[in-house]
Every structure is written in C-alpha cells, then in structure tokens.
C-alpha positions as CSV (number, residue, x, y, z in Angstrom):
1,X,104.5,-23.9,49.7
2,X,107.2,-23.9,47.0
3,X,108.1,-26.7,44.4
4,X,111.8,-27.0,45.5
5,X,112.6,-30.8,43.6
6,X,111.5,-33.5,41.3
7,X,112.9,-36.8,41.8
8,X,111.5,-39.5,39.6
9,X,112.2,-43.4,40.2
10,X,111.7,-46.4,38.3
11,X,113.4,-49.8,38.9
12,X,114.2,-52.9,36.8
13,X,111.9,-55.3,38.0
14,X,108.6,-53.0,37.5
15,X,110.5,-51.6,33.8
16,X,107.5,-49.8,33.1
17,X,106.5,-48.1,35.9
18,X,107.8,-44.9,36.8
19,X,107.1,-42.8,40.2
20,X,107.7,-39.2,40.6
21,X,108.3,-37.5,44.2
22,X,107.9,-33.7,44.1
23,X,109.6,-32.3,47.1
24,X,108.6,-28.5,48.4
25,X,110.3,-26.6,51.2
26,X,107.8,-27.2,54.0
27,X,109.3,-30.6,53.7
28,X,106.0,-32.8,52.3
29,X,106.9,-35.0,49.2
30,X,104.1,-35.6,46.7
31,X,103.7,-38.7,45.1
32,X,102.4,-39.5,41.4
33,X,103.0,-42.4,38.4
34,X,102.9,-43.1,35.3
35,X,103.1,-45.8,32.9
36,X,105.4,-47.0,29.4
37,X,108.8,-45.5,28.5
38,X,109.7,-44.4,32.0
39,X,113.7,-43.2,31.1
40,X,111.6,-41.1,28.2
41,X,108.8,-39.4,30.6
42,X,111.9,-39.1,33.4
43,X,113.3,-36.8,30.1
44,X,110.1,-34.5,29.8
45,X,110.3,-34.1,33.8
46,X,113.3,-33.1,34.2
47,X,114.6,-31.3,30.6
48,X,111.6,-29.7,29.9
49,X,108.6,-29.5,33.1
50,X,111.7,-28.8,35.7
51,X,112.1,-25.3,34.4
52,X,108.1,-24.4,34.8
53,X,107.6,-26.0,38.1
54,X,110.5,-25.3,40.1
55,X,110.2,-22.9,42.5
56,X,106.4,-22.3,41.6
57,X,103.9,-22.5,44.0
58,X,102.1,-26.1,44.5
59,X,98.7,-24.5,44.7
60,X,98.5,-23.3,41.1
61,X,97.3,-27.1,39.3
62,X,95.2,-25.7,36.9
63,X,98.1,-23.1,35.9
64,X,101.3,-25.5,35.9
65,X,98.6,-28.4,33.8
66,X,98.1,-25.2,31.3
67,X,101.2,-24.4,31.2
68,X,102.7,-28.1,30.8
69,X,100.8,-28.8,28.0
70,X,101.4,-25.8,26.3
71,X,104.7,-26.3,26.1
72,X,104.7,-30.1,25.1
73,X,101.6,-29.3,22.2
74,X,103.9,-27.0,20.6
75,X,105.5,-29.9,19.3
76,X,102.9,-32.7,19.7
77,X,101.4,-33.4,23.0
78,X,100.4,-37.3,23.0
79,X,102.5,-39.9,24.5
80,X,105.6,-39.7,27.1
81,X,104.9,-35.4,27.3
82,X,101.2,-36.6,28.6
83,X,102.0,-39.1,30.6
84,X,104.8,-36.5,32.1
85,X,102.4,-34.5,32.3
86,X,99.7,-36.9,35.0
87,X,102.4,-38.1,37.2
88,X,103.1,-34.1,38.0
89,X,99.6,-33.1,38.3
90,X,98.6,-36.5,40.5
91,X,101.7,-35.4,42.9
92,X,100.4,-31.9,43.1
93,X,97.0,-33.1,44.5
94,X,98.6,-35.2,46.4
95,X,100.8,-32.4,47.9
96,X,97.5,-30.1,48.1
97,X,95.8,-33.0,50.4
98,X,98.7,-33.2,52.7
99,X,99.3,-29.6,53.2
100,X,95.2,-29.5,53.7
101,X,95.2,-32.4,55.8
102,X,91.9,-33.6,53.5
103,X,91.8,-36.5,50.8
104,X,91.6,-35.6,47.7
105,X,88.1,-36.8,46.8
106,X,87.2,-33.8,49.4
107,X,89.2,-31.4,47.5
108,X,87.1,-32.1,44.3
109,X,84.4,-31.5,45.9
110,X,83.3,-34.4,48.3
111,X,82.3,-38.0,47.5
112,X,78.8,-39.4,45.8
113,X,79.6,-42.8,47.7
114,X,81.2,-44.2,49.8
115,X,82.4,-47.1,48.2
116,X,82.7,-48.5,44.7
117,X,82.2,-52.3,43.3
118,X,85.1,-53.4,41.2
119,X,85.9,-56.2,38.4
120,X,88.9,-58.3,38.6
121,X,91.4,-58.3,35.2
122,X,92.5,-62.3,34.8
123,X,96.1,-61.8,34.6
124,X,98.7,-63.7,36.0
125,X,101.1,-62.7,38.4
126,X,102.8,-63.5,42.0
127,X,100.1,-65.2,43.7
128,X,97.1,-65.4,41.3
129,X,97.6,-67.0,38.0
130,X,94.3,-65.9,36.7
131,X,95.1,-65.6,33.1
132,X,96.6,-69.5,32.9
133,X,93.1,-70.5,34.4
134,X,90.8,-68.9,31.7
135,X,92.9,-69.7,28.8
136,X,93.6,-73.6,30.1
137,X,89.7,-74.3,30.2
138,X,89.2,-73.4,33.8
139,X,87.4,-69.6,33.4
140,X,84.4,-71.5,35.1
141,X,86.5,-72.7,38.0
142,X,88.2,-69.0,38.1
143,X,84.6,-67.3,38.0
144,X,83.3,-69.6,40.9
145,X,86.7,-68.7,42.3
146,X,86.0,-65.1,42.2
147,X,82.6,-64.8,43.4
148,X,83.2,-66.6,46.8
149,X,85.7,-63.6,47.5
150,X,82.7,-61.3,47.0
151,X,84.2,-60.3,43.4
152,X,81.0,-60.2,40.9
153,X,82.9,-58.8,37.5
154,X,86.0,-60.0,35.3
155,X,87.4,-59.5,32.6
156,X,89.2,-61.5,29.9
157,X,90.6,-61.2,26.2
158,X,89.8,-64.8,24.2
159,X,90.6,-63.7,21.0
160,X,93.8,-62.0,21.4
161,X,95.5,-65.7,20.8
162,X,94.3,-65.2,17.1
163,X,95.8,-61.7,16.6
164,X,98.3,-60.8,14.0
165,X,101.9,-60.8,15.1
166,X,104.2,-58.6,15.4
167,X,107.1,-60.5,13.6
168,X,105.4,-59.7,10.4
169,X,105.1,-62.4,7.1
170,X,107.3,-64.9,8.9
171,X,106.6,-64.3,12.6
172,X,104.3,-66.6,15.5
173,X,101.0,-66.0,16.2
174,X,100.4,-62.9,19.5
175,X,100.0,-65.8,21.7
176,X,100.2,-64.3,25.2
177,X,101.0,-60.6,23.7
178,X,98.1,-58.4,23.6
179,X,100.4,-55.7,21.3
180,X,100.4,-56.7,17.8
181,X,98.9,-54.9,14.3
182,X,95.0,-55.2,13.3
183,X,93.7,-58.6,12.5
184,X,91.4,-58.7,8.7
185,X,90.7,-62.1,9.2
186,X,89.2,-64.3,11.9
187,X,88.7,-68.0,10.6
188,X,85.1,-68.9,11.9
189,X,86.0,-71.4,14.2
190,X,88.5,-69.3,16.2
191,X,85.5,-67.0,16.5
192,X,83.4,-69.8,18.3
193,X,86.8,-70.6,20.1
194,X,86.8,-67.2,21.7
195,X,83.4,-67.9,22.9
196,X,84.3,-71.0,25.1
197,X,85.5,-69.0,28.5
198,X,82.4,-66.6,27.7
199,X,80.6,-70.0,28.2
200,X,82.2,-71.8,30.8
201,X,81.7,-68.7,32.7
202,X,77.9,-68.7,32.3
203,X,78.0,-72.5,32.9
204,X,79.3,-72.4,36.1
205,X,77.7,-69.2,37.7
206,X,74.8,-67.8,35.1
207,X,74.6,-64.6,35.2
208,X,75.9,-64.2,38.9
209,X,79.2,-62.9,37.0
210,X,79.6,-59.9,34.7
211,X,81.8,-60.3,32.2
212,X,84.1,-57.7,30.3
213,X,85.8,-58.6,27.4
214,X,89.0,-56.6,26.0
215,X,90.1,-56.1,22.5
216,X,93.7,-54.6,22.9
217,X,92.7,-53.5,19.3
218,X,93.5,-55.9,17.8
219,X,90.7,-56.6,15.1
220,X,89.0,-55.0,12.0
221,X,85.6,-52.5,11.6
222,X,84.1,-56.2,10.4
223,X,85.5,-58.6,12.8
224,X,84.7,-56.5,15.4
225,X,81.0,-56.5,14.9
226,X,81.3,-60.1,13.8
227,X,82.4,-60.7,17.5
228,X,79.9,-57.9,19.2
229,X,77.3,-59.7,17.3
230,X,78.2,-63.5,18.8
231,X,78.5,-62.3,22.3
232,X,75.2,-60.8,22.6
233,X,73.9,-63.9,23.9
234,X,75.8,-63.8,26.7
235,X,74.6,-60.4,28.3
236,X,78.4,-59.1,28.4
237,X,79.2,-56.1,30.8
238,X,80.9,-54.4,27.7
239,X,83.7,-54.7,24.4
240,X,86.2,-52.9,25.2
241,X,88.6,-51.2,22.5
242,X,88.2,-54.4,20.1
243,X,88.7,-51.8,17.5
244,X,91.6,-48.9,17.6
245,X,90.8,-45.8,18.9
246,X,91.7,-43.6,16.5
247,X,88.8,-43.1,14.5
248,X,85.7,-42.3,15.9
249,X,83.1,-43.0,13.1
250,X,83.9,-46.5,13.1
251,X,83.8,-47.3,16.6
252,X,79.7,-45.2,16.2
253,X,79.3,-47.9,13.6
254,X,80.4,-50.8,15.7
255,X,78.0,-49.2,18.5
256,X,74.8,-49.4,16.1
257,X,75.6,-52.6,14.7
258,X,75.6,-54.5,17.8
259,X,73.5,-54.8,21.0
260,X,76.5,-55.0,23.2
261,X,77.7,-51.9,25.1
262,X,80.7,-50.5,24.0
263,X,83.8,-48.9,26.5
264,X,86.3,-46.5,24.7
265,X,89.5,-46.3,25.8
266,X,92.4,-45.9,28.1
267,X,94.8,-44.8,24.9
268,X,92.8,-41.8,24.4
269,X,94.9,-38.6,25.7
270,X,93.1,-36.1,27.6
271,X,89.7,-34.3,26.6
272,X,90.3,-33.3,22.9
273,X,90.5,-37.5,22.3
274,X,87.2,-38.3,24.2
275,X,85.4,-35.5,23.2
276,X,84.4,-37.0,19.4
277,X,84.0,-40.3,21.2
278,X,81.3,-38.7,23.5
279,X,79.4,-36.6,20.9
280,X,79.5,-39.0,17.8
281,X,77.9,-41.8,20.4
282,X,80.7,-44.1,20.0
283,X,80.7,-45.6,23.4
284,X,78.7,-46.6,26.3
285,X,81.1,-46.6,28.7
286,X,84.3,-43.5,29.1
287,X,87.7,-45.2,30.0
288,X,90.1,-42.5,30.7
289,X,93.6,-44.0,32.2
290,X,94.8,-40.9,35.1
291,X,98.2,-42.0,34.4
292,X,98.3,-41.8,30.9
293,X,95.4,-38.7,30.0
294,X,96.6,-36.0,32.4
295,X,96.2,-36.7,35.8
296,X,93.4,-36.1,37.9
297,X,93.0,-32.4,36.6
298,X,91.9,-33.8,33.1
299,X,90.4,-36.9,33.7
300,X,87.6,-34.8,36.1
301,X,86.9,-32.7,33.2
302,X,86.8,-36.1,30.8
303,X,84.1,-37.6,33.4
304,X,82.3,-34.2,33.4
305,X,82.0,-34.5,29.4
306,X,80.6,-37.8,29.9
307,X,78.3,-37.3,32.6
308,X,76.8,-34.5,30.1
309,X,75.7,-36.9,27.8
310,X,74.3,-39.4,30.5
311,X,77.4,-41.8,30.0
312,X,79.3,-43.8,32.8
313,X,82.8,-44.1,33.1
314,X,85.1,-46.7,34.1
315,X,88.6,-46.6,35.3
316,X,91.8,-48.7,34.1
317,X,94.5,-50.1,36.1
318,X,96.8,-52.6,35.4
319,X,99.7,-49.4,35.3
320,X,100.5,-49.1,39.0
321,X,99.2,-48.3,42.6
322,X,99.1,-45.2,42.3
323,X,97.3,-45.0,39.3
324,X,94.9,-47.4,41.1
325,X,94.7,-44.8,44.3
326,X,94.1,-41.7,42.7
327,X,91.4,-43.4,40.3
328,X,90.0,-44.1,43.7
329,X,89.7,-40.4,44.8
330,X,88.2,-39.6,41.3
331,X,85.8,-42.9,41.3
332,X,84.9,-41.2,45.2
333,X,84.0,-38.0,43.9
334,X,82.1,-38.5,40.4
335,X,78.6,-39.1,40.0
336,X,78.8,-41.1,37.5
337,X,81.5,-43.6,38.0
338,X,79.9,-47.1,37.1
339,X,83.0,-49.7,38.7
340,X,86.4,-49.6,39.4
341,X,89.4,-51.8,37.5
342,X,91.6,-53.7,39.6
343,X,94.4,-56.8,39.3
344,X,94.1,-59.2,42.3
345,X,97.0,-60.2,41.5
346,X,98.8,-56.5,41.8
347,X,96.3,-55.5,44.7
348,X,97.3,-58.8,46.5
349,X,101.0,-58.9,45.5
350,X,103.4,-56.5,44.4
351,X,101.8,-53.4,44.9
352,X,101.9,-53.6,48.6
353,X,106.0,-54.3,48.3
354,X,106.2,-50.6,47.4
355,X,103.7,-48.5,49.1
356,X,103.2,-47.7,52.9
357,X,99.3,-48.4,53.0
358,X,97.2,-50.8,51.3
359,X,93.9,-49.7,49.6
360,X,90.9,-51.2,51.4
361,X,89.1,-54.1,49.0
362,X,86.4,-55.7,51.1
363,X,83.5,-58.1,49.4
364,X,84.2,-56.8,45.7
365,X,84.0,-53.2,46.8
366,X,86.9,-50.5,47.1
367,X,86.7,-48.5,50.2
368,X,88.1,-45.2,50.0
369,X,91.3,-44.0,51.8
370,X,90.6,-41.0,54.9
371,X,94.2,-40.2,54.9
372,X,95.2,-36.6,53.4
373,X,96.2,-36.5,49.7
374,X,96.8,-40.0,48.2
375,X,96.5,-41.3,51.5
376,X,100.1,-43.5,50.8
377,X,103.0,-42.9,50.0
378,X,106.2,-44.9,48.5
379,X,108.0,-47.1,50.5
380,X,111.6,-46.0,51.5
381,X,113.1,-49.1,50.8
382,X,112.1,-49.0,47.1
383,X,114.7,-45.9,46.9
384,X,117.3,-48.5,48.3
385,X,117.0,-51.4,46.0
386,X,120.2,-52.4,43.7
387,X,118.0,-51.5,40.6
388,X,116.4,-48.2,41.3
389,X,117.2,-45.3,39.0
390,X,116.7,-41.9,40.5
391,X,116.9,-38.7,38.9
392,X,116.8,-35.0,40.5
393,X,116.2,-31.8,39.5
394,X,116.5,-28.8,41.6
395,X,117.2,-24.7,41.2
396,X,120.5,-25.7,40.5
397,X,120.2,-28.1,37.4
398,X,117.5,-25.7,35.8
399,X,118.2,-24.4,31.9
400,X,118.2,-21.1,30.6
401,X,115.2,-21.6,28.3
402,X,115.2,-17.9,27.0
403,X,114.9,-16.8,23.1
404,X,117.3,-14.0,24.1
C-alpha cells in the first residue's frame, strides 16, 4: 500500500487545529492532527515531508519518523517541523489499523486495561462553562457538579490571573490568557487568593475530588516552590509546568523542595527533551502531548523511558480529537499510564461536530475504541464548510530536491 496524497485541512472557527488525511492507492485515507500554527505545519507537509512520503510504502513508520526528522534537525527540529511530523506518523498508524483491520492499541502490542479514569480540564466552551464557575467562586459547586457524573479529577489554573502580561511595562494583567512571560513576583495575598478554589473544592467534597493544578509557566524557580509549598495541605494530584520547561535542574529543585508531585510537560519535543527530565528526577508524572512530540511512534518510546525509572505518565488534550483518540490507543497499551486528560466541554461539544464516532466516556472512565486504526474518522461535511482550507500534494506537485 502506497502513499499516493497528503491533504491537510484546518478551518477558521477551530484556527488552530489542523487535520491531515493521507490518501494511498488501495483507497483508505488515514487520519492525524496537530496543534498551533496550522498554515506553517500545512508548509512542512507539503514543501518539505511530501517529497519523502509520496509514493513510499505506509508500512515503513519507523523509517519515514527517521527520515522526517532527519531532514527537519538539520535545521532545528522543535516546533511546526515536530508537530508536522505527529500528525503524519498518527495517520500512518491509523492507515496500518485499517489495512489490518485491528486498533491500534493491538498493533503496539495489546492493551494493559481495558479502560482508563480521566480528569476533567475547567474550561469553558459550548455547553459547559467550567472555567467561569471556578474562577466566579463556584469551584465547589463545579466539583460536586463533576462527581455526580462519575468524574473524580479536575484541574484548574488559580494563579494565572496574577501572571505578567504580555503588553509589557504598560500592558493589563493575563487575565483569562494563560500565555504571558515569567512572573518574579507574587504579592502574598494573591498567593492565598490562588488557594480559595483549592478550598472550596475540599469544602464541598473532601478529598472525594483530585485536584490538578496547572502552571502554564508562568512563575519563577521561588514562586513556584512558594506555591508547591502552600498547596501541600491540600493533598493535590500534581503542579504541573508552574515553572518553564526548559531547564531541567530547576524543575529537580522544585521537586525536592516541595512534597507535592510534580508533572513535566506537554512542551517538551520528543525523547531528547524528556530524557534529562526523567534522569535528573525532575518530575513525578511524564506529560508528553502525541500531537506536538512526534506522534505515537515517539511518545511509546517517551512512556517506555518513563516506565524505566518507575514513573507514570499522563496524557494532554485540550488540542483536538484526534489527539484525544490516539492518546487513547497509547493510554490502552502502556503499563504505566496513570489517567487520561479530557475537556467536557470538547468531548461533549465540538468534537463530535467533526468526527464520525464519538469516544466512549462512561462514569469518569474512557472506554477504548474496537474499530481498526483510530477507530474514526473526519466528518465529510467539515471538507464542505465556507471556511475550510485544504491543501494537496500528490506525484505531480513533488520538488526536485537533488544537490545535482
């Protein structure tokens, strides 16, 4: 079975999210995703991964993920070349499950369970306004909320509100945005403001709820232990990147100052970034993002690394459904996969207007998929809408790439 095109789609409404459909000529389309930039990962696709995929064979993963990020870590591999480089690899596995007739978890090797417990993320969107009710005073109403849906972990991000902002010396306050530079400073009482959802949540439920908080990276080596330190208390599930990721010895330092477990981080890209994180015990818990680290084909051997040194790992959603899906497969097949992310107000709204099959969330648990491959697929009306852009390569469009 033959590569024969790459099609990738993103459209105006979702501005981020960008789907990739690799066509072969037996006729099955393979579907991946990825997340950020899409018009700039569309560009790797198609000027640069089109010439060493077309008219390949969709068997050889390990050989096109070699030789895809060869070609981009030539010139520096982090960013819209890694992201390029999940979407193809997801859609390959996806093609090898459907040619196979198997899911993918059976292609890796089988599944350790046969279902997973997630944690819900409090934003807001479509029908669940989740983030308005933990930051309006109501995180005890939302937890109590949660639970009678069978939901026993969330996860919220109180001091984001007192990050630096973005419009430099003369700019607002984040607010709302979880981008924005490292905070030095946290005025005392905004630390004990950050506290209050963490305690109407334990109010209203005890410890019936687990409870995540994220970081966004947002805060100093300091600050960050300053808030590790006032949320032991609370038995929290973990911090999660409350520090950036970029340099290891500080996160082991925030990890031996504080009693609360650590979870390092979706920005990492693929296994040369978690590999300092694992040995340097700088974490507790191994986030890898499939969408943004390399696709299943990575992210197995990331979870693999982990697993060697006795660690967990979590996955990350908030990018897409098929992000979500394929983490499924992977969360299936792993030993030691601990819970699975989700966005009830993704899995519940949008994310069902553009695929054929909805994932299986019963009682706080993900149920995974039987179907070969992905076990969905894109909806054919998404290719329709007034703003979709779709871009194709085929034998026809490729580039002479030769040195001559």
């Amino acid at each position: 079975m033959k590569i024969q095109k790459l099609e990738t789609v993103w459209f105006e409404e979702q501005f981020n999210t960008l789907w990739l459909r690799i066509h072969t000529d037996e006729g099955l389309i393979g579907l991946g995703e990825t997340y950020y930039v899409p018009r700039a990962v569309a560009a790797v696709v198609h000027d640069v991964f089109a010439n060493l995929l077309i008219g390949r064979s969709v068997f050889d993963i390990e050989n096109h993920w070699s030789n895809m990020f060869a070609t981009v870590n030539f010139f520096g591999f982090a960013g819209a070349e890694t992201r390029a480089i999940s979407t193809v690899d997801v859609a390959l596995w996806d093609l090898l499950g459907q040619y196979t007739g198997q899911p993918i978890y059976n292609l890796l090797g089988g599944r350790s369970r046969d279902r997973i417990p997630i944690y819900n993320t409090c934003v807001s969107h479509g029908p669940h306004m989740d983030y308005h009710s933990w930051m309006e005073g109501r995180a005890g109403e939302l937890a109590q909320e949660l639970l009678a849906s069978g939901v026993r972990a969330m996860k919220i991000w109180p001091w984001d509100q007192f990050g630096v902002s973005l419009g430099g010396p003369v700019g607002q306050r984040a607010g709302v945005g979880a981008v924005g530079p490292v905070g030095h400073y946290l005025d005392p009482d905004d630390l004990k403001r950050g506290l209050e959802p963490v305690q109407q949540i334990r109010e209203a439920v005890g410890d019936g709820m687990q409870i995540a908080i994220e970081g966004h990276a947002r805060w100093n080596l300091p600050i960050a232990i300053d808030i590790g330190r006032a949320l032991e208390p609370y038995d929290i599930m973990w911090l999660e990147e409350i520090i950036p990721p970029d340099n290891v010895d500080s996160y082991a330092r925030l990890a031996a100052a504080t009693k609360v477990p650590i979870c390092v981080s979706e920005r990492l890209f693929t296994r040369f970034g978690f590999r300092q994180v694992v040995e340097k015990n700088a974490a507790h818990i191994v986030m890898p993002d499939m969408a943004w680290t390399g696709g299943l084909t990575e992210t197995r051997k990331i979870v693999s690394l982990a697993d060697t040194y006795y660690l967990p790992f979590t996955t990350h959603d908030t990018i897409g459904p098929v992000a979500l899906w394929s983490a499924a497969h992977l969360a299936a097949h792993a030993p030691n996969a601990m819970i699975m992310e989700t966005v009830r107000a993704y899995t519940e709204g949008w994310y069902n207007e553009v695929m054929t099959e909805r994932l299986a969330i019963r009682d706080g648990y993900i149920e995974f998929p039987d179907r070969p491959g992905l076990g969905t697929a894109l909806r054919p009306e998404v290719l329709a809408r007034s703003d979709v852009h779709v871009e194709v390569s085929d034998a026809s469009s490729l580039k002479d790439v030769s040195t001559g």
